[in-house]
C-alpha positions in Angstrom: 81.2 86.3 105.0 82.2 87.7 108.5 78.7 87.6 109.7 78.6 83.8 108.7 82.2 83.1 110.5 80.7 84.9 113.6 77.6 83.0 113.9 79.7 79.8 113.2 81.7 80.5 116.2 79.0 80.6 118.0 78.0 77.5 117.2 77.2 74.7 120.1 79.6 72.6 117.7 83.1 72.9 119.3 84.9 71.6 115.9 83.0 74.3 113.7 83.4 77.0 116.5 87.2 76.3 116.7 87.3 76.4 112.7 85.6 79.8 112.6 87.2 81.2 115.3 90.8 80.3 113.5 89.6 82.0 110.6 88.5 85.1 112.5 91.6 85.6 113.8 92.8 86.6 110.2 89.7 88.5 109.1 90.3 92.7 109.4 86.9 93.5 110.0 86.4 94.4 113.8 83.1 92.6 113.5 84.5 89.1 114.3 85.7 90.0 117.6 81.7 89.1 117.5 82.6 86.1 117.3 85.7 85.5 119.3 84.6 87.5 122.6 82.0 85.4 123.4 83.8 81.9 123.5 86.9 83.1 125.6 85.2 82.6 128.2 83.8 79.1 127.3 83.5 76.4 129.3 84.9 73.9 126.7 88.5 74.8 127.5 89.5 73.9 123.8 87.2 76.3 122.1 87.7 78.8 124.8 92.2 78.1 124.2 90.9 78.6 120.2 89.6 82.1 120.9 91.9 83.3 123.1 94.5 82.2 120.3 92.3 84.3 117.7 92.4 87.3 120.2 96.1 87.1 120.6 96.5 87.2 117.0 94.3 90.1 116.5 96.5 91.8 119.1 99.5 90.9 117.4 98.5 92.1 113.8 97.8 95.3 115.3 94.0 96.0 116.6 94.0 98.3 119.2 90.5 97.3 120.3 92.5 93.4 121.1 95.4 94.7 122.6 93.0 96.8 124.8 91.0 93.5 125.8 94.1 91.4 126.3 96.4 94.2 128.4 92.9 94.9 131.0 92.6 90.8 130.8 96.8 90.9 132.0 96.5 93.7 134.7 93.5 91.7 136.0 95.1 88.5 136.3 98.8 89.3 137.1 98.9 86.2 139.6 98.6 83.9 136.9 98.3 85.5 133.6 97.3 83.9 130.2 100.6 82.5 128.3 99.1 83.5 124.8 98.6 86.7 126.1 101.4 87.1 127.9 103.6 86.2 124.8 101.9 88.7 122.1 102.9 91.4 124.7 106.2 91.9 122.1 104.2 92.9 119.4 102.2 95.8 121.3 103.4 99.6 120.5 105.5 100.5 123.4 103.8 102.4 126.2 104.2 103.1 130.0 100.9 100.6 130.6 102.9 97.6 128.9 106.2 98.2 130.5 104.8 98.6 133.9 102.8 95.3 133.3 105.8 94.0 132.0 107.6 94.8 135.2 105.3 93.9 137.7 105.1 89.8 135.4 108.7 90.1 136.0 108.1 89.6 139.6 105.8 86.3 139.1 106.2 83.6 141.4 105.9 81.5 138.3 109.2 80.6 136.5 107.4 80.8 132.8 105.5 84.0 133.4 108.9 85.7 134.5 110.8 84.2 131.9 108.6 85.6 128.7 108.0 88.9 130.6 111.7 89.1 131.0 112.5 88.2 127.4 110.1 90.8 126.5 111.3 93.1 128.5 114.8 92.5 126.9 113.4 92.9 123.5 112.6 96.2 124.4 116.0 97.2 125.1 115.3 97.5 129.3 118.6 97.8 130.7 117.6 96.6 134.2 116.8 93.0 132.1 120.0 93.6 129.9 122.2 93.2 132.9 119.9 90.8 135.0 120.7 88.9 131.4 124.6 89.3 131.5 124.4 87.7 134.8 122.5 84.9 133.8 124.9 84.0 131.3 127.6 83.9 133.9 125.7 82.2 136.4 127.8 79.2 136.8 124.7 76.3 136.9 123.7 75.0 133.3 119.6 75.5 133.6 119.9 79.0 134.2 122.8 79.9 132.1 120.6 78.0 129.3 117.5 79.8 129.7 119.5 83.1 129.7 121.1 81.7 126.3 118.0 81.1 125.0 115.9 84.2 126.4 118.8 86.0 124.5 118.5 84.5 121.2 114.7 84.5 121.1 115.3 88.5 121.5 117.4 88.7 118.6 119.9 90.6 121.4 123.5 90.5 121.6 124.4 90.0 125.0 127.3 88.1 126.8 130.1 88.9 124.4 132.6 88.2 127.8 131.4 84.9 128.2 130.8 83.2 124.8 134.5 81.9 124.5 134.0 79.6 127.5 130.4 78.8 126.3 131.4 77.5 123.0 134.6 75.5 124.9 131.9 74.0 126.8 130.7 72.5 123.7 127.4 71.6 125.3 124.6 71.1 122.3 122.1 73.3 124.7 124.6 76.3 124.8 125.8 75.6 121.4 122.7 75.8 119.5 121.3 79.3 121.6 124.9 80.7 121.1 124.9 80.4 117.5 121.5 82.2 117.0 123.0 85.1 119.1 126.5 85.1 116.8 123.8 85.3 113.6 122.0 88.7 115.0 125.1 89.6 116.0 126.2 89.7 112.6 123.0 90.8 111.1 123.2 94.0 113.7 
């Protein structure tokens, strides 16, 4: 069955490529990387969006060979490096290549690129991001008290104890709703 998903992916039919390639992404066998490989690189950007999907989910269910391709893919394009890619970063073993990566995204001149690498960053546990964190949720403007807020929850942290009274006296539904995720880990930690 893998063969037949692979040589569907590589199909000149975007719709049956895209459906092949989605179910690739869930198939063990390393054969179907075959299948996805090929069409990253295509120049229909939504077939070539389908397979970098399929790659990232590969990388994030654990294939090392995946997680090889997508962290050279990262340190080749720091400058502007692929979201999906960026994102699945989370679910790679830890390692001194994905934490200096990590870093060096951090330094992105592009808001969303420095905001998942530092949310990853603060999954980790890095305690440079932990307190670049605690100041964010002090920082007196909304936007980036509420991207700290939310950063924060999405990590499942528990951050900004000092500050939550006046964030919940605030009653603003963009800090409320962040805050409340970060009271629930709190209480499942």
């Amino acid at each position: 069955i893998v063969e037949e998903l692979v040589r569907r992916a590589l199909s000149p039919s975007g719709l049956e490529a895209k459906a092949a390639l989605k179910a690739l992404a869930f198939n063990d066998d390393p054969l179907a990387l075959d299948g996805i490989l090929p069409r990253t690189m295509d120049p229909d950007r939504d077939v070539a969006d389908v397979a970098r999907a399929a790659l990232a989910e590969r990388a994030r269910r654990g294939e090392a060979r995946a997680q090889a391709i997508i962290l050279d893919d990262l340190t080749s394009n720091i400058g502007l490096p692929d979201m999906a890619y960026l994102a699945v970063l989370d679910a790679f073993p830890a390692s001194d290549r994905v934490n200096d990566l990590l870093h060096a995204l951090s330094g992105s001149s592009e808001l969303a690129v420095r905001l998942v690498a530092d949310a990853s960053r603060l999954r980790r546990g890095d305690p440079e991001v932990v307190e670049l964190f605690e100041r964010r949720l002090a920082n007196p403007d909304l936007v980036p008290r509420v991207n700290a807020l939310r950063a924060v929850a999405a990590a499942h942290r528990v951050l900004g104890e000092a500050h939550w009274d006046a964030l919940a006296a605030r009653n603003d539904q963009d800090e409320v709703a962040p805050l409340l995720q970060i009271f629930a880990a709190a209480v499942d930690q």
